[in-house]
N, C-alpha and C positions, 0 to 999 in steps of 0.2 A: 536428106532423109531418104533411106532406100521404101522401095513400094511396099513391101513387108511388112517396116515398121509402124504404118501411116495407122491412125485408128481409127476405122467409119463410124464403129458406135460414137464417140468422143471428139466429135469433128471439131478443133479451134475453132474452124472458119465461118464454122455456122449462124449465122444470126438469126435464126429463131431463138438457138438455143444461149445464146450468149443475152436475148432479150428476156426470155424468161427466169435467168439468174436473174438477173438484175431487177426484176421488177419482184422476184422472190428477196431478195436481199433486202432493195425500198422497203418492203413491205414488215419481212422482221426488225427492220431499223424502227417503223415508224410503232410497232408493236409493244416495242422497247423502251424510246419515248415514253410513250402514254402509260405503261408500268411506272416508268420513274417517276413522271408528276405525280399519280395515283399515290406513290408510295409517301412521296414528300408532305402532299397534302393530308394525307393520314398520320403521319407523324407532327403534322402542325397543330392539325386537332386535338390530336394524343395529347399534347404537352397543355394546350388552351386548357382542355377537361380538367386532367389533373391538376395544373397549375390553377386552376381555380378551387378542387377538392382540397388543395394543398392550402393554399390562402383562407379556406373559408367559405368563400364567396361563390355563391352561385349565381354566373352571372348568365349561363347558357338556358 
């Protein structure tokens, strides 16, 4: 790599910056996560409610 090419803003070798992706990235993973159970347990309910409006039965 010529000294030209090299990119100070954008340093690979940096380990600050290579720790703050990474704990940015953790962080949207775990964000993501906790959406998807959210969502799952809301469609479990969904189905309980109606499936019980659906039956008759109100069992809630």
């Amino acid at each position: 790599m010529r000294k030209d090419d090299y990119n100070w803003l954008d340093d690979p070798f940096d380990e600050e910056k290579q720790a703050r992706d990474l704990e940015r990235a953790q962080a949207s993973r775990n964000v993501g996560c906790i959406a998807g159970v959210l969502a799952i347990i809301l469609i479990v309910v969904a189905l309980g409610v109606f499936g019980c409006v659906a039956a008759g039965s109100f069992l809630l």
